[in-house]
Structures are given as C-alpha cells and as structure tokens.
C-alpha positions as CSV (number, residue, x, y, z in Angstrom):
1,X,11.3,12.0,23.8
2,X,14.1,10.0,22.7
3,X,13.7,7.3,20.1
4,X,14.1,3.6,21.9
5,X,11.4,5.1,24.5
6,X,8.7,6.2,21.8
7,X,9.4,2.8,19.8
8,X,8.9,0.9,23.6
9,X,5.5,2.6,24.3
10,X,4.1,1.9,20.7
11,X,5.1,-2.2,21.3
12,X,3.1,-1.8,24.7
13,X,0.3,0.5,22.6
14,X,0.2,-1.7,19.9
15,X,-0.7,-5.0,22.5
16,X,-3.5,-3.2,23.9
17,X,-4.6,-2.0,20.3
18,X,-4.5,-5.8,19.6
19,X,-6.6,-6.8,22.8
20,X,-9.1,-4.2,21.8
21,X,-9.9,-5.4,18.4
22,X,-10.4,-8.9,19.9
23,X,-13.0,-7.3,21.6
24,X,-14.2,-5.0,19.1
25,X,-18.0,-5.4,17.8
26,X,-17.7,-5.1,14.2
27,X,-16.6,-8.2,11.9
28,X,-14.5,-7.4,9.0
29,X,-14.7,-11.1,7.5
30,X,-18.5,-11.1,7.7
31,X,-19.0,-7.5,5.9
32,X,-16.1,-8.1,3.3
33,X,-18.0,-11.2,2.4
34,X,-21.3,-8.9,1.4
35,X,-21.4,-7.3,-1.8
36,X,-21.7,-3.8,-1.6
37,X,-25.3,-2.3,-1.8
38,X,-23.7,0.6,-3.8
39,X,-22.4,-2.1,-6.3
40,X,-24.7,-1.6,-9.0
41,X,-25.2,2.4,-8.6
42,X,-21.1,2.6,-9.0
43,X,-21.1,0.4,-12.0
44,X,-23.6,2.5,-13.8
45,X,-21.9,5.7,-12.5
46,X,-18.7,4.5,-13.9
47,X,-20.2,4.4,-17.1
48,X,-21.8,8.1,-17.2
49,X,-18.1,9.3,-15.8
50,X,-16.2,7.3,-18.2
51,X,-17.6,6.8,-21.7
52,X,-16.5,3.9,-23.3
53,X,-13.5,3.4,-21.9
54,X,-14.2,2.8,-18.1
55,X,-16.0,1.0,-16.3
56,X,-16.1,-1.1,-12.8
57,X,-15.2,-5.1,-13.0
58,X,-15.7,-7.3,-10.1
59,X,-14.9,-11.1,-9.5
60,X,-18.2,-11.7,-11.1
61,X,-16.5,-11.0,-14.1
62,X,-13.8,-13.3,-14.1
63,X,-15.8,-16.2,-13.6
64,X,-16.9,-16.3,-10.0
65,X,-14.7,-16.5,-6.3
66,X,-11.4,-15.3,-6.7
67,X,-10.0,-16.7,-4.0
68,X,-11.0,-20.8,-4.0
69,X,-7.1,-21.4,-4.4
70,X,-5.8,-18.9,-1.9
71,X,-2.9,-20.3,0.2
72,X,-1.3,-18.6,3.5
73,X,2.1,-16.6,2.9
74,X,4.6,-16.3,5.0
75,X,2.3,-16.6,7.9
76,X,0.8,-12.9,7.4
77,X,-2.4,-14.0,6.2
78,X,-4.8,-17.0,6.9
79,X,-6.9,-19.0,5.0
80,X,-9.8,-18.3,7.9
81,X,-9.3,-14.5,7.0
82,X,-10.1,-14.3,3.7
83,X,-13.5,-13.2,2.5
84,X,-15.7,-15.9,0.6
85,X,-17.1,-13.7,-1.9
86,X,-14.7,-10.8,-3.4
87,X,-16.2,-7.7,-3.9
88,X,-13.3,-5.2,-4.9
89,X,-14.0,-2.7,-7.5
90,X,-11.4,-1.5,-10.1
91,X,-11.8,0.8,-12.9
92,X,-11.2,-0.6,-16.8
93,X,-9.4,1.4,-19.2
94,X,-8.4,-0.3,-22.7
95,X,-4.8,0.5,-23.7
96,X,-3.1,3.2,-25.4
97,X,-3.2,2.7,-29.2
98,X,-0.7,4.0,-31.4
99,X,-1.9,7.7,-32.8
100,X,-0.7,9.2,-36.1
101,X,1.7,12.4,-35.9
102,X,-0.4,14.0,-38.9
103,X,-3.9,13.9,-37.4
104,X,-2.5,14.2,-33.4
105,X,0.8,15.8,-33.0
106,X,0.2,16.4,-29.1
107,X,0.3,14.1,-26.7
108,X,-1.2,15.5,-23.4
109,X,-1.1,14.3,-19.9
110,X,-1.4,14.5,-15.9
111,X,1.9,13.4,-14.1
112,X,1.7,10.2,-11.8
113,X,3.3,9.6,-8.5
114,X,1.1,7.0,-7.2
115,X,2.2,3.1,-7.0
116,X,-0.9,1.3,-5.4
117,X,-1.5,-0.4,-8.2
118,X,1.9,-2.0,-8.1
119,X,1.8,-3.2,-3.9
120,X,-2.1,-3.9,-4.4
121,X,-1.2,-6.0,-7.7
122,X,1.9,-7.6,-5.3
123,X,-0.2,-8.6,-2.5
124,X,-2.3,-10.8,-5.2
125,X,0.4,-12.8,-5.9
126,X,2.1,-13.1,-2.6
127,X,-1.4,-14.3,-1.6
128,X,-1.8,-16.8,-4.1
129,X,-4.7,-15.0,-5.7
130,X,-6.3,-14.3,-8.8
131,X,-5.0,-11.4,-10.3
132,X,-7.5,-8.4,-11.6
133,X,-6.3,-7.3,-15.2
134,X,-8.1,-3.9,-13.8
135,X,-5.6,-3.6,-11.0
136,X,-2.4,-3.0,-13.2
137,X,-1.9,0.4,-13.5
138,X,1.0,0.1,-16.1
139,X,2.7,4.0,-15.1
140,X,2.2,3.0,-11.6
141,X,4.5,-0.4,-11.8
142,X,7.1,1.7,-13.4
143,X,6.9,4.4,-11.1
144,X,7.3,2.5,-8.2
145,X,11.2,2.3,-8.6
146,X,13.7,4.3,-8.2
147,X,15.8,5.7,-11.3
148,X,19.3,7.6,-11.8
149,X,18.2,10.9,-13.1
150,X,19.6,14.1,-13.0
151,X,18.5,17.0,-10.7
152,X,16.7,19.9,-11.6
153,X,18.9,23.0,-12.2
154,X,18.5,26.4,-11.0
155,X,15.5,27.4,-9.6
156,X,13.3,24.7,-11.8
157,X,11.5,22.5,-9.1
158,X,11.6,19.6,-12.1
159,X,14.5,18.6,-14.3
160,X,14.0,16.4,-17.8
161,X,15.9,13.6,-18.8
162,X,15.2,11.3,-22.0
163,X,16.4,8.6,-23.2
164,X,16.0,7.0,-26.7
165,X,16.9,3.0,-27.5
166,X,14.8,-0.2,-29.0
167,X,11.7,-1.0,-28.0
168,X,11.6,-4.8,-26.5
169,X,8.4,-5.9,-27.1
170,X,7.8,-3.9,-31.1
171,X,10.9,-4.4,-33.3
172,X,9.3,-1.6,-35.8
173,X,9.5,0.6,-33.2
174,X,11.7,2.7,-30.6
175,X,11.1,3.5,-27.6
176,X,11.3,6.5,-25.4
177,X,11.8,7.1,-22.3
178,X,10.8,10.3,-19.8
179,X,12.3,11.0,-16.4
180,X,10.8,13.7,-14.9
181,X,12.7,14.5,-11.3
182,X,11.4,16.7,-8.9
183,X,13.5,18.7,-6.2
184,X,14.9,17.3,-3.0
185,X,14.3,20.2,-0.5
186,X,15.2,20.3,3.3
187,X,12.0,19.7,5.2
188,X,13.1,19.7,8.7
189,X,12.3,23.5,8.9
190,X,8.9,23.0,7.3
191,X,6.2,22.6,10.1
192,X,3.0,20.1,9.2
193,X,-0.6,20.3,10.4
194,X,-1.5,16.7,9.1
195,X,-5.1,14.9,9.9
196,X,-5.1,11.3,10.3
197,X,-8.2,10.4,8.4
198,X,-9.1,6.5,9.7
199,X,-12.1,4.5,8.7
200,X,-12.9,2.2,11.4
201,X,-15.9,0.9,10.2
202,X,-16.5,-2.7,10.6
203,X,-14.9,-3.9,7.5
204,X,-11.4,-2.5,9.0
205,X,-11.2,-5.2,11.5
206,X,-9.0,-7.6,10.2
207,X,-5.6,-7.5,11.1
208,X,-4.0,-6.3,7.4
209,X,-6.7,-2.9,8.1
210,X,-7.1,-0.9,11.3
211,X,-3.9,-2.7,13.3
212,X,-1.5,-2.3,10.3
213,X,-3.2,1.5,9.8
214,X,-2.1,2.5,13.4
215,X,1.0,0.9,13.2
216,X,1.7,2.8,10.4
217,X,0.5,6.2,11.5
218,X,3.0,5.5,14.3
219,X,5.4,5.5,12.1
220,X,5.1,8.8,11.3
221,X,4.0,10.0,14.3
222,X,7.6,9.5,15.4
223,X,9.5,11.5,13.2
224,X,6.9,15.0,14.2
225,X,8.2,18.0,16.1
226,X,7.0,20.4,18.4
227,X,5.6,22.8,15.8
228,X,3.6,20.1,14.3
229,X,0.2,20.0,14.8
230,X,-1.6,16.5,15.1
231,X,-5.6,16.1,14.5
232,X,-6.8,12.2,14.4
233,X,-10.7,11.9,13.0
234,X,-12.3,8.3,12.8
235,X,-15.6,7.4,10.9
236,X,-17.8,4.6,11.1
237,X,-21.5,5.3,11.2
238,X,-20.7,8.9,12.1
239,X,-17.4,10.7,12.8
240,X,-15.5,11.0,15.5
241,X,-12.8,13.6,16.6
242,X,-10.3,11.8,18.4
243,X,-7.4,14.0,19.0
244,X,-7.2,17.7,18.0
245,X,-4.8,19.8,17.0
246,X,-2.1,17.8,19.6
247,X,1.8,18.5,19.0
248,X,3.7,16.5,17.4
249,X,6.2,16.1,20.0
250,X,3.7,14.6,21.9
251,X,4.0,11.4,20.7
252,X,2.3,9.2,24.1
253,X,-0.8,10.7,23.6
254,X,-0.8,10.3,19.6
255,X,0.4,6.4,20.2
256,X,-2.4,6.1,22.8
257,X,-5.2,7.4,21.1
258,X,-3.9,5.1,18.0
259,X,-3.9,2.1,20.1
260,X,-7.3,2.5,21.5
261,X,-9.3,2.7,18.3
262,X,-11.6,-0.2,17.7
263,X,-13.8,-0.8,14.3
264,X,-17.2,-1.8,14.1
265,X,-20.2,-0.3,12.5
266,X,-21.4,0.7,8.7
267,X,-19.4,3.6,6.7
268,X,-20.2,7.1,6.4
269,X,-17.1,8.6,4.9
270,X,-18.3,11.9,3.6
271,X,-18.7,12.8,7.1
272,X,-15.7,12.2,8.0
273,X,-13.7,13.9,5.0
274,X,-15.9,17.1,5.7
275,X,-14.7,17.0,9.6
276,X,-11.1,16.3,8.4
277,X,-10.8,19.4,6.1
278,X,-12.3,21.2,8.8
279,X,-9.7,20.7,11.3
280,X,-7.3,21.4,8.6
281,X,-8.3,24.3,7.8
282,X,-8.5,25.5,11.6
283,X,-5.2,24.4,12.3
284,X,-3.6,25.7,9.1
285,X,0.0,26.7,8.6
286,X,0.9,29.3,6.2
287,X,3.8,27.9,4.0
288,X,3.9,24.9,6.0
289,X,2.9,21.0,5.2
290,X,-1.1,21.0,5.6
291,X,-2.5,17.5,4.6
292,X,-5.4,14.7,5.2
293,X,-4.3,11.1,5.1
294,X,-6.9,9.1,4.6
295,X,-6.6,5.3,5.7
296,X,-9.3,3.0,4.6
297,X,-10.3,0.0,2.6
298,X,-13.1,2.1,0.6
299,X,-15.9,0.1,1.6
300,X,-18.3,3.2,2.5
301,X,-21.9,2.4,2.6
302,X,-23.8,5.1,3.8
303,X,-23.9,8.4,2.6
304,X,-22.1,9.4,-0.4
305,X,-20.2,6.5,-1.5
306,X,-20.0,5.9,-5.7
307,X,-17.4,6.6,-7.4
308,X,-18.9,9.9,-8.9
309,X,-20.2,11.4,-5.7
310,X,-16.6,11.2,-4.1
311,X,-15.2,12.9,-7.1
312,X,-17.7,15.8,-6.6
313,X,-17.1,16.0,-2.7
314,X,-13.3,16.2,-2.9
315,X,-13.3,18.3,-5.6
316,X,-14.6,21.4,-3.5
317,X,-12.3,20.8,-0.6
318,X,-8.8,20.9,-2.8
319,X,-8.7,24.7,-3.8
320,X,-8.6,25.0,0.3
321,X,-4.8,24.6,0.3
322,X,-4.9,21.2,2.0
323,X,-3.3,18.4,0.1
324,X,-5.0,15.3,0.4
325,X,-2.9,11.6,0.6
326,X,-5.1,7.8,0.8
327,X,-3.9,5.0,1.8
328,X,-5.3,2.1,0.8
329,X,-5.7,-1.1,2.9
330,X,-6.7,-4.4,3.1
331,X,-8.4,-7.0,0.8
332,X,-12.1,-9.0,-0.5
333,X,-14.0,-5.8,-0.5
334,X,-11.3,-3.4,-1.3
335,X,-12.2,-0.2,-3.5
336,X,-9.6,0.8,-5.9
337,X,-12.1,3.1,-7.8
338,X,-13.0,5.0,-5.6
339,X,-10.0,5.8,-3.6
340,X,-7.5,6.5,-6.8
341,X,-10.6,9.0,-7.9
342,X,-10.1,10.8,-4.5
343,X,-6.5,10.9,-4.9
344,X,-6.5,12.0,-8.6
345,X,-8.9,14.9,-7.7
346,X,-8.0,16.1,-4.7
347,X,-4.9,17.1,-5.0
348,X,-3.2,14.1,-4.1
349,X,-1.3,10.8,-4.0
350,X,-2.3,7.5,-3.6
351,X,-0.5,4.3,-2.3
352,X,-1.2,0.7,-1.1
353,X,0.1,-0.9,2.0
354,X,0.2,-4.2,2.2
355,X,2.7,-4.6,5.1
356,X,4.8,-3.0,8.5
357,X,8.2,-2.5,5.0
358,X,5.4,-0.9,2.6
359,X,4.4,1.4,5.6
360,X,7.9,2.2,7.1
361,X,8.4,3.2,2.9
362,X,6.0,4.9,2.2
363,X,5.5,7.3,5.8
364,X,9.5,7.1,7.0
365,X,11.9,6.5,4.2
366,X,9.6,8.5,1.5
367,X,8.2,10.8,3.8
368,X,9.3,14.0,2.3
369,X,7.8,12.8,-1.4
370,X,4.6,11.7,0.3
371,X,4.3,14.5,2.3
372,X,5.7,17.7,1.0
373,X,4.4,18.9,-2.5
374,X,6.8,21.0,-4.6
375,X,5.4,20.9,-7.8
376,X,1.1,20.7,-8.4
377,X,-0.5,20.5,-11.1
378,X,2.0,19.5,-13.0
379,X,1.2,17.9,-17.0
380,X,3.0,16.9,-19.7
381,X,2.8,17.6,-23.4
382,X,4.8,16.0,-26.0
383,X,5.2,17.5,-29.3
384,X,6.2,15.2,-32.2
385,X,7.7,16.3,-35.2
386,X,5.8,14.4,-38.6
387,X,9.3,14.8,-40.4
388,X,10.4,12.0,-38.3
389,X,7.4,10.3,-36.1
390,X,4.7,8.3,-38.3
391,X,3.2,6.8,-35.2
392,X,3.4,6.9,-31.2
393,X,2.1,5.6,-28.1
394,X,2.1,6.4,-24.7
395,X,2.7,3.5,-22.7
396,X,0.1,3.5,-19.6
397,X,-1.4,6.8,-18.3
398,X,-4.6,6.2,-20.0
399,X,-6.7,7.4,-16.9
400,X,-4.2,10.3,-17.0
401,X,-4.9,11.4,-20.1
402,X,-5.8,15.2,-20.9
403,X,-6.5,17.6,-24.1
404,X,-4.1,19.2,-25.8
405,X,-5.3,22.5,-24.8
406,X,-5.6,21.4,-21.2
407,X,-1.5,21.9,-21.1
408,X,-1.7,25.8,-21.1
409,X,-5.0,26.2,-19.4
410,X,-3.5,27.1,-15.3
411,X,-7.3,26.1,-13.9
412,X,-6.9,22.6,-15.2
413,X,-6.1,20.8,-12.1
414,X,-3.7,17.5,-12.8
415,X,-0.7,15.7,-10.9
416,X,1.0,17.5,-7.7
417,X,4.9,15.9,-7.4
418,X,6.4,15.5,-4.1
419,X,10.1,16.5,-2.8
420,X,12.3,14.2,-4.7
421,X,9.8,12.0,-6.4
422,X,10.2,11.0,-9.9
423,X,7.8,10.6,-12.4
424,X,8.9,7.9,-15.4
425,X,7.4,7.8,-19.2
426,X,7.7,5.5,-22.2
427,X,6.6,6.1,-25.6
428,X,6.9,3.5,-28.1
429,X,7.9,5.0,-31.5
430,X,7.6,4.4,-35.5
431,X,10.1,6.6,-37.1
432,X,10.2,7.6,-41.1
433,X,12.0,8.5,-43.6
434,X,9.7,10.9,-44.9
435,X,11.0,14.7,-44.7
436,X,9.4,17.7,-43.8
437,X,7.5,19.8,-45.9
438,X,8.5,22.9,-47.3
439,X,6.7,25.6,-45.1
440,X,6.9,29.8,-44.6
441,X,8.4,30.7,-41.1
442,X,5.8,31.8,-39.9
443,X,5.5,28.9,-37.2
444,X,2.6,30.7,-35.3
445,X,1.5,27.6,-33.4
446,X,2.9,24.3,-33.5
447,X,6.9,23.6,-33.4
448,X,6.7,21.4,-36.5
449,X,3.9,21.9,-38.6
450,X,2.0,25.1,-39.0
451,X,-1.4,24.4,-40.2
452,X,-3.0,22.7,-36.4
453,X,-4.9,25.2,-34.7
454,X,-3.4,24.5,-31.2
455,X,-2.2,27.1,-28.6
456,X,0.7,28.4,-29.4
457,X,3.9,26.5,-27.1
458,X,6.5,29.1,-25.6
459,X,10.0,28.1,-27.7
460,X,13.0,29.0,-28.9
461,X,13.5,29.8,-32.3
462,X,14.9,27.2,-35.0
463,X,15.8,26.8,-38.7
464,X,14.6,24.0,-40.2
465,X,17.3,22.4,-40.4
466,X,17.7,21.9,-37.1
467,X,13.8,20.9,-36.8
468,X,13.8,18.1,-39.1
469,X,16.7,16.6,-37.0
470,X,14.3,16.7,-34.3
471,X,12.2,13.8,-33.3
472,X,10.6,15.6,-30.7
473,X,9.9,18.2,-28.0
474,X,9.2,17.5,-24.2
475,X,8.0,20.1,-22.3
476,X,6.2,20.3,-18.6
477,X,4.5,22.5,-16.9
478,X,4.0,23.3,-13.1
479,X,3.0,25.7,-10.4
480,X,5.1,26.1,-7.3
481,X,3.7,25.2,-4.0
482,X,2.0,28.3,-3.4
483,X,1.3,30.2,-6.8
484,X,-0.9,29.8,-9.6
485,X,0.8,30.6,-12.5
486,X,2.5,27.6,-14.5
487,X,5.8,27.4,-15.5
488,X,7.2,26.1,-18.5
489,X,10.4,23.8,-18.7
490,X,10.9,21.8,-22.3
491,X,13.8,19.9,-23.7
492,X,14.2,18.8,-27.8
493,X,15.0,15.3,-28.6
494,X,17.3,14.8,-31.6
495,X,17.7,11.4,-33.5
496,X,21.2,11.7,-32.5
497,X,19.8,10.5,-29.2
498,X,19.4,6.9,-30.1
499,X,21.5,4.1,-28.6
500,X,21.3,0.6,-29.4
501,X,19.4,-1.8,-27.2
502,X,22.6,-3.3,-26.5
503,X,23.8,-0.5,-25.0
504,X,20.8,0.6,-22.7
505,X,21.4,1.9,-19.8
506,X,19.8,0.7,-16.0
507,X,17.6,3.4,-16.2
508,X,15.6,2.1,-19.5
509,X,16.2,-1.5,-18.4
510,X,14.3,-1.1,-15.6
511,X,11.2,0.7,-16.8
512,X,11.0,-1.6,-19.4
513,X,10.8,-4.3,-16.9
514,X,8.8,-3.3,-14.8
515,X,6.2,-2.0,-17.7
516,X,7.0,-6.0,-19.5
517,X,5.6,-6.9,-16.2
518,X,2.3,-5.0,-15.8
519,X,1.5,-6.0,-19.1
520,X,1.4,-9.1,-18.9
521,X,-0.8,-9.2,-16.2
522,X,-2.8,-6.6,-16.9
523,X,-4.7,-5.7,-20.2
524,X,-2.1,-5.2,-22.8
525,X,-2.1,-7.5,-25.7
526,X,1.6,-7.6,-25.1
527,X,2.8,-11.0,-22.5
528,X,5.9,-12.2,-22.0
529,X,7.4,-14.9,-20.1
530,X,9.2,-14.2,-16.9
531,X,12.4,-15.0,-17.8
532,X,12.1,-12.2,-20.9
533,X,11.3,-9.8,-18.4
534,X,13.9,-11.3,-15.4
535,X,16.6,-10.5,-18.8
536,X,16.0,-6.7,-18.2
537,X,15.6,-7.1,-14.3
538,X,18.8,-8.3,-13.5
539,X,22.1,-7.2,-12.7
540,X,21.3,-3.7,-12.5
541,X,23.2,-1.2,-10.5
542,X,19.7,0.1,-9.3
543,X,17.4,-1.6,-6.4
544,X,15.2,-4.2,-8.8
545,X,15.2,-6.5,-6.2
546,X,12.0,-6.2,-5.1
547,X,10.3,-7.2,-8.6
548,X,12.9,-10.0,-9.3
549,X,11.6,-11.3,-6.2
550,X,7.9,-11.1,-7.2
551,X,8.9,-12.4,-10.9
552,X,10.1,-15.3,-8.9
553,X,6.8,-15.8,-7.1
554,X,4.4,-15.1,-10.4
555,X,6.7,-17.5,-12.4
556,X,7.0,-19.8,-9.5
557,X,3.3,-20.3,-9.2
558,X,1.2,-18.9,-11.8
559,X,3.4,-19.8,-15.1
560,X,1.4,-22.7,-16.7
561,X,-1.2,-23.3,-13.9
562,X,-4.4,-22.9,-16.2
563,X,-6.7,-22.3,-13.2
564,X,-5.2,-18.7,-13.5
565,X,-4.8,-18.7,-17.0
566,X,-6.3,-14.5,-18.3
C-alpha cells in the first residue's frame, strides 16, 4: 500500500479511536488518583531485592502532592487531566563513590541503552512539575544523544573509543570517557514477528496513554513487510488476543484493530505477558527479529504486580529467544520500577514516550536500535592500573552494577545493544605519582598487579615499561545475536591520552552536559547552575539542541523558585 494512503486511513482510524475512548468505561483520572493497593508490598519488596541501596520513593516522600503548581504546556496537557494524588514509583540508588585501585582494581558492569529516565525526567519539566530525584537515571541522560564515534572494525559487532581530558565538576580529578558503538547492519532483509503488548486497563485512558500508544504502534506498523508477522494482545482484567499472527503488509487491518481498542477495567498484566510470549513463540522466525513491546503505564493491580514478582516472571520467558522492548507512558500513577526491572531482565530496552516526536524517534527514525539486537549480554570491565589510578568512579550505572567475576561468567545475563546504538561512560579519575612495584612476570591474573585473586583477563603481553605508562584497560564483552559464547574486545589507555579541557572535543562536551544535568536534578551531591552546564551545551557540531532547550525551560522556571527547591 503506498505511503500517503496508509498515513490517510490512520488520520480516519485515529478519529474513531478518539470517539471510542470518549465512550470508553474506564476513567484514567479517577484510578491514577488512587494509590496503588500494591504500594506498600512493592516498597517492602524493594527492600528484600535491593539491600541498602534501593528502595521505592513516592510523593509522600517529598512532602505531599506533586502537582499543586502544575501549569498546561503547549496545549498537550490540561490542568483537568492531571491526577490529584501522585502515585508513581521509582527506585533509589545512592551514587557512585570513588573506590581505591589497591582494594578494587575492577570495575564491572551491564551496558545501558535505555533513555526513559531522560523523556520521563523531560515531561516533568515541560509540565511544570516537581521533579523526582529517583527519576534521573544519570547513564540514561547521557545516553540519550547521539555521539561521533568510530565504527567497529572487522567482524567486531562493538568498537571502543576513549577519551581522556578534565573533569568539570572535580579539579583533582580527570575524567574519562567510554564510547561503546555497536554495528549498523542492513535490516531490510531481516523479517520480524513482533507482539504489540498494550495495557488497556482503565488507568490508560487519558489521552498521553492508550491514544498516543496506537498512534505510535502505527508508526511502526507502517514501515512492516510482507514477511512480517503482526500479533496485537491487550490486557485489562484479563487478556485479549486481538490480532494474530497478521502480515505486516497488511497495514488496514493492523490500523483498524489499533483504532478500536478502548480502556477500562483493573490490570492483570502477567496474563498478558504469558499470552504475548506465547504467540511469539508460535510465530517465531529463525534468525529473524522476534520481539514483545510492551506499552503501559505499569499500574497492574491484579495478579502479579511488585516489583519482585515481575522480575521472576520475565526472567523465565527471556532464554526463549524473544527479545523483550517496554514502553512506558503516561503520568500520576506511572511505574518506573517496575517497568525498567522488566526491561533490565528480560532481555530488553526501555524507553519513555512522552509525545507523537518521542514516538516517531524511538519506532521510525531508531527503529533498527530499538528493534534489532546485535550484541546481548554485553558488560563492561575496566581494569585500572595502581601505578597511575589512586581513586575512580563510575559516573551513573549504579543499578547496572555487576561483580567482577560476573564479566567472564557467559550465564550472567546483562545489557543486549541494538544495531547502531551507542553506549557512553564517564569515569572520574585521581591520578598519582606513585610508581609500580617491582614484581616477577608471572602476571597470572590481573594486568597490573599480581597478588588479586580475580579470573584471569585474555591479553596481550607487555613489559613493564609499557604497563606503568598505562592508566588503564577497557575491555567488553558480548555474544552475537544467536550464540552463547562471549567475545572479548579490549583497548589500553595510556596517559599520553590526555588533552586539556580546553581542547575537548563535542563528544566529551556533551556527555558532560548532559551528566552536569542529571545531577543536578537528581541525587548527586554535585549542582550546577544552568548556565555552567549551557557552557558545555552549546555550539556543538552534534544535535544538543534538544537539552539546551530543556536547560532553557528548568532555568526559565525552576532556578530560584523555592517551592521546588530539592
């Protein structure tokens, strides 16, 4: 079907989808306004899952309603819309702190590709709201843009770049930054059997939930083939098949059965997962794109709902070879916890759409990131040499965390990176003087120091003076799409490396930015005004536009108003 007449029937699909939900029998306002009656079981479960470091934080928290001072924006939302009583739910992880090289030479984590912390944290301020410190996500800010990195070479599915400069907000220390950069494969010949996954319960009724989720699965639905294979699954109070199996080059009856979906009723999402994986699984494509979108707000009620059962459920579905992608809508009652702990566990990515541009980014212009794995399980382990690192941090990742021997272990599940996604990284580091100790050559496990029992890295062999030029090593490691051995890629840092802060290049400019930005709204000891971070924001020859404009907004309203003061 040709283009203009797909994008006429989804205008006349979407009126009747509109017309519908006028009609519809469930009330999103009303059951946003209700706390949860899972509130208190999640809370308490957060605390079993998380030790000392997590836990769930409501508007309770930060001193009652968080939305007395909304304002409409742009017209998008109203004040009549918003909830009276906020009842989202985020997870609370304190920050990094800095780790000595002598007791912790590793530094081991899961990749990142998700950036719903970033739109989620944007529609805050674009609403006029107060802003959860929970909701930054510091690697998810910075790994919302788009960087100049190199491409991987050969047959590597991820290439390395680094970069080493000043750190802006520590003059003791440097900083570091990690570009990871994945493959940009063709796709067009890679055939999808994808379930749209769509909670319609009552609390999707507003019109930034179930009307911006079809719109958006339209979208996509657009840009499908012939050999695609289409399955649509709805859950409210109990699950619905919708559409089965359909090709993708059917497009009128994927619109129509989009357009017609209504929302009303409690949430039973486990249900509806289980009958999602299900058709998945029926309609699988061997060496093709087999996924489950999910599209929901996170407000599930009935059934397994905390934070801890989801984790369990999803968990036995992602060794199935179905990849798993949640997006997350809406606002008042939203979930964060417990849809980032389905992404992070079931093989997936997670992302936030706040608008028609977020959606057309996310399914259209990103597509082949979102969509097409090339590299799972993919972790990174940095190895820091003591003749030159005193001290490091790792700037954000903190629910990303893993142990040390975690990086050789193949079963450990972690990050999956899609076609042409990036994954960014800054460490702050304290250099010293210090040299290396004498030592045999024996070298049986760790690059620089010999006397850690860790498992042993694969690596070249150096003399020592080349070591103790060496600030550090990088090295990742990832499976293919469809194998289950790791591979190993790694790449030395020398001090040579450093520039002067002067001389920093977009790339670094930018991630420091955007990471100047997350922490000062989020929990970081470290704020800054907006014109500090604007300085590293502007005039870039890479697309920062989008957070200029936002450090316009925060500045504009929130900058010396003390009923938002954190």
């Amino acid at each position: 079907m040709k283009k203009n007449t797909k994008k006429l029937f989804a205008m006349a699909a979407a009126i009747v989808m509109a017309v519908s939900m006028m009609t519809s029998c469930g009330s999103g306002s009303d059951n946003g306004a209700m706390e949860s009656p899972t509130m208190k079981a999640d809370k308490e479960a957060a605390v079993d899952n998380g030790g000392d470091t997590a836990a769930i934080r409501t508007e309770e928290e930060f001193g009652g309603d968080m939305t007395d001072e909304t304002e409409a924006f742009d017209g998008y939302y109203s004040d009549e819309a918003l909830p009276e009583v906020n009842t989202e739910e985020y997870n609370y992880y304190a920050e990094n702190s800095f780790l000595s090289v002598a007791e912790h030479p590793l530094s081991t984590f899961s990749t990142d590709v998700d950036t719903a912390s970033y739109t989620n944290v944007r529609r805050m301020i674009e609403n006029r709201q107060q802003i959860f410190p929970d909701a930054v996500r510091t690697e998810e800010f910075i790994n919302y843009f788009k960087y100049n990195y190199a491409m991987p070479e050969g047959d590597d599915k991820i290439g390395i770049s680094t970069e080493l400069s000043d750190c802006p907000w520590n003059p003791d220390a440097k900083l570091m930054q990690i570009g990871l950069q994945a493959k940009d494969i063709d796709v067009q010949d890679i055939d999808s059997n994808i379930v749209f996954l769509i909670d319609v319960s009552g609390s999707m009724a507003d019109e930034n939930k179930l009307p911006l989720v079809t719109q958006a699965f339209a979208m996509l639905a657009e840009n499908l083939g012939e050999n695609d294979r289409i399955s649509i699954v709805t859950y409210a109070g109990r699950d619905t098949v919708e559409l089965e199996g359909e090709s993708g080059a059917n497009y009128t009856k994927i619109a129509s059965t989009l357009a017609g979906l209504t929302a009303g009723g409690s949430t039973a999402g486990a249900a509806g997962i289980n009958t999602a994986y299900e058709l998945a699984e029926k309609y699988f494509i061997e060496g093709g794109n087999n996924r489950v979108i999910l599209a929901t707000d996170g407000d599930l009620n009935v059934g397994l709902s905390s934070e801890a059962e989801l984790k369990e459920l999803i968990e036995e579905k992602r060794d199935k070879g179905v990849y798993l992608s949640v997006l997350g809508f809406g606002m008042g009652n939203y979930k964060d916890n417990r849809l980032e702990a389905l992404a992070d566990n079931g093989n997936g990515n997670y992302a936030y759409i706040d608008s028609v541009e977020e959606a057309q980014r996310v399914l259209v212009t990103e597509m082949s990131g979102t969509m097409f794995t090339v590299a799972k399980d993919t972790k990174v382990q940095v190895e820091f040499n003591p003749a030159n690192v005193a001290y490091y941090r790792l700037v954000g990742y903190e629910n990303r965390l893993l142990e040390d021997q975690d990086f050789e272990d193949d079963t450990k599940d972690a990050g999956d990176v899609g076609a042409g996604q990036q994954v960014t990284v800054l460490y702050e580091i304290i250099t010293t003087d210090s040299t290396a100790a004498d030592s045999d050559d024996s070298r049986r496990t760790l690059k620089y120091q010999d006397d850690v029992d860790y498992p042993a890295p694969e690596k070249t062999e150096l003399d020592e003076e080349d070591l103790n030029k060496e600030l550090l090593t990088v090295s990742v490691r990832y499976k293919e799409k469809d194998e289950n051995d790791s591979k190993l890629i790694d790449k030395p840092v020398k001090l040579a490396a450093y520039v002067d802060g002067s001389k920093m290049s977009d790339n670094m400019k930018l991630a420091c930015a955007a990471a100047m930005f997350a922490k000062t709204l989020g929990n970081s000891e470290d704020k800054f005004t907006m014109e500090e971070i604007r300085n590293y924001a502007k005039g870039l020859e890479l697309d920062a536009e989008d957070l200029l404009k936002l450090i316009a907004e925060y500045e504009d309203y929130y900058e010396g108003n003390s009923a938002y003061a954190q």
